[in-house]
VMD Tcl script that draws the C-alpha trace (Angstrom):
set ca {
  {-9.66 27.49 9.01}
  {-8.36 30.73 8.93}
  {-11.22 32.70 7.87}
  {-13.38 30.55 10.82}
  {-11.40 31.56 13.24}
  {-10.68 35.18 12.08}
  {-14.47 35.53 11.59}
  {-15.21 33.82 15.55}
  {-12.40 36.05 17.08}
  {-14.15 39.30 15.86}
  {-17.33 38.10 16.69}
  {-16.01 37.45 20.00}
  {-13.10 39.56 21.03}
  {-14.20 42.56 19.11}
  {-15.96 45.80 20.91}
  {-19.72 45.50 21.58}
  {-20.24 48.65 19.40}
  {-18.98 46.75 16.34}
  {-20.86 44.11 16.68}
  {-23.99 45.86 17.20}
  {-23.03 48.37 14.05}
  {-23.07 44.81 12.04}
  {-26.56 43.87 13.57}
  {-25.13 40.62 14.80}
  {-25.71 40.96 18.34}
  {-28.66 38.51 19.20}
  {-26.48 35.82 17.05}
  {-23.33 36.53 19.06}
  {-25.21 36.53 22.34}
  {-27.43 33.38 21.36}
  {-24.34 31.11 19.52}
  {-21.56 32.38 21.72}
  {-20.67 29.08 22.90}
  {-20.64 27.81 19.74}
  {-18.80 30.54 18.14}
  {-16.24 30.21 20.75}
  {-15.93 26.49 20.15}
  {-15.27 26.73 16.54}
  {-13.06 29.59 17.46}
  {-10.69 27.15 19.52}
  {-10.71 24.18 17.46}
  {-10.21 26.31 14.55}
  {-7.46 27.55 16.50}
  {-6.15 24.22 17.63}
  {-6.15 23.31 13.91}
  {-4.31 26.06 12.94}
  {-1.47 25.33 15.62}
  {-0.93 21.68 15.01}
  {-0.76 22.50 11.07}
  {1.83 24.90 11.71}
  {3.68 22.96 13.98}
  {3.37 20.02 11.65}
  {4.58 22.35 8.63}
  {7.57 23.20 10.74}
  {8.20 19.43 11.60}
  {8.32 18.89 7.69}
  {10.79 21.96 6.98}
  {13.05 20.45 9.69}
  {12.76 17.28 8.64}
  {13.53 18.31 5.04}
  {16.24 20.51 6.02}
  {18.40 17.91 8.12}
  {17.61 15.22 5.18}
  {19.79 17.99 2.62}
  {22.62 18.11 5.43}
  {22.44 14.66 5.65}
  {22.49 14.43 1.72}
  {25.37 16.72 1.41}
  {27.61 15.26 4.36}
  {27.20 11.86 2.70}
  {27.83 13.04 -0.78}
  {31.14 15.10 0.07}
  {32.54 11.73 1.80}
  {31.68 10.40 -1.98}
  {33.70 13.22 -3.11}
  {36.66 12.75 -1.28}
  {36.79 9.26 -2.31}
  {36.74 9.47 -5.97}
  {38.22 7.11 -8.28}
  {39.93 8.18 -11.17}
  {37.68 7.23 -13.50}
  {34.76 9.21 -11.87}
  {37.56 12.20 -11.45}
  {37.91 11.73 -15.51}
  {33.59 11.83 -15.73}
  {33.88 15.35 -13.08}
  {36.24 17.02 -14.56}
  {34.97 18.75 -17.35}
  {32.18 20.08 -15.29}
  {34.43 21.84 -13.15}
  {37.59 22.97 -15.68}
  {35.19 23.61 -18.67}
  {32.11 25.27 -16.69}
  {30.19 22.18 -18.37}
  {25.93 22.53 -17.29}
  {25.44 19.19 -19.77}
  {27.47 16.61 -20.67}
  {26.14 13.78 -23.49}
  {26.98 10.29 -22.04}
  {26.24 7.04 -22.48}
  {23.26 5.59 -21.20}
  {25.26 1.95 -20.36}
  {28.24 3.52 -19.03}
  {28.80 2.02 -15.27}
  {31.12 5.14 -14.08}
  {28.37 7.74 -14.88}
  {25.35 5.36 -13.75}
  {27.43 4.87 -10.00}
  {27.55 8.60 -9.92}
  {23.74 8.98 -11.00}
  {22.89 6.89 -8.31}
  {24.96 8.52 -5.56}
  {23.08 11.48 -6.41}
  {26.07 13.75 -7.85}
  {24.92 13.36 -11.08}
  {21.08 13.18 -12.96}
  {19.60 12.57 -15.84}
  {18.37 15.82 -17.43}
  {16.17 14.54 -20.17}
  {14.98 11.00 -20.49}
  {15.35 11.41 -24.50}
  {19.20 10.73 -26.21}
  {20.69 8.26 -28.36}
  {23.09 5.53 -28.61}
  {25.16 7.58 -30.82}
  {25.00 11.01 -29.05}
  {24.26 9.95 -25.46}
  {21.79 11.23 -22.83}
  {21.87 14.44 -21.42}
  {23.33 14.47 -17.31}
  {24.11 17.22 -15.49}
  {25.72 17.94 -11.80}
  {24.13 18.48 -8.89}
  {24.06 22.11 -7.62}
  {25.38 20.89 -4.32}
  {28.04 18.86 -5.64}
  {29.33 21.72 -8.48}
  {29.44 23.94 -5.42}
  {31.68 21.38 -3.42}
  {33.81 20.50 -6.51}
  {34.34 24.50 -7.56}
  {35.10 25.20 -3.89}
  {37.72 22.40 -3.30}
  {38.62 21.44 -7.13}
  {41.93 19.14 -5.18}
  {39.09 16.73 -5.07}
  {39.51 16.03 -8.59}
  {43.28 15.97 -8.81}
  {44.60 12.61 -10.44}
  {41.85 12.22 -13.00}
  {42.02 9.13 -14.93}
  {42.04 10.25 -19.22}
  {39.45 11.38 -20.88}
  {36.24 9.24 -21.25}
  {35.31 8.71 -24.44}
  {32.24 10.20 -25.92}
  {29.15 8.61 -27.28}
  {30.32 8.88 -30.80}
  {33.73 8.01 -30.10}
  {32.44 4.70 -28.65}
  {29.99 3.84 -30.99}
  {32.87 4.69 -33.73}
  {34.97 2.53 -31.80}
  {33.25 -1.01 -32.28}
}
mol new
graphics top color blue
foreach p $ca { graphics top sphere $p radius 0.5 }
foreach p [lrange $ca 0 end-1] q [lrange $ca 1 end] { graphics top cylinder $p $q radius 0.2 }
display resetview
């Protein structure tokens, strides 16, 4: 779309001399109409993809603010067993923690989107692989009261599976 309606603007908009230097003058003079109509729907295309790339950026950006506002009112109401799951990410500058796949504390925090998954691959023994989400370490490093009156340390995968 671009290159149509780069290529009809010169033809069109562009002095006569040029035109006749590129020996396109009978083709200008005989298609102008039709140059000028691909010219404004190319043009017309062009605007309503850019406003509808715009739409999608907004639309994109007010879903994160949306996504963070939410999540920091998850934040602020914390148990202390979630505090417990946090903590380490925060006080130990964890990226990864191994944790069990079946634990319900890390699964609730999965699923309100402070923690993921960061490989699909672990074991029973060792646990799966979850890190924080760069918008929640950010909260959590900037206000780290949030995690005052952390419940004890969860045990680890091993530990667990030693425990049975």
């Amino acid at each position: 779309m671009i290159s149509t309606a780069g290529v009809a603007g010169i033809l069109l908009f562009s002095p006569f001399s040029l035109v006749e230097t590129l020996g396109l003058v009978e083709l200008v003079a005989e298609h102008r109409k039709y140059i000028g109509l691909g010219f404004l729907i190319s043009g017309v295309l062009l605007a309503a993809d850019g406003g509808w790339q715009a739409v999608k950026l907004i639309r994109t950006k007010l879903k994160s603010r949306r996504i963070r506002a939410t999540g920091m009112r998850w934040l602020a109401d914390l148990t202390p067993d979630e505090k417990a799951h946090l903590l380490p990410y925060i006080s130990e500058a964890e990226t990864t923690q191994y944790l069990a796949v079946d634990d319900g504390v890390v699964n609730g925090l999965i699923s309100k989107g402070v923690l993921y998954r960061a490989a699909s691959v672990g074991s029973v023994v060792d646990g799966f692989a979850v890190n924080m989400q760069p918008w929640a370490r950010k909260c959590l490093n900037k206000d780290p009261e949030l995690l005052w009156g952390a419940g004890p340390r969860p045990l680890t995968p091993r530990e667990r599976f030693w425990a049975r």
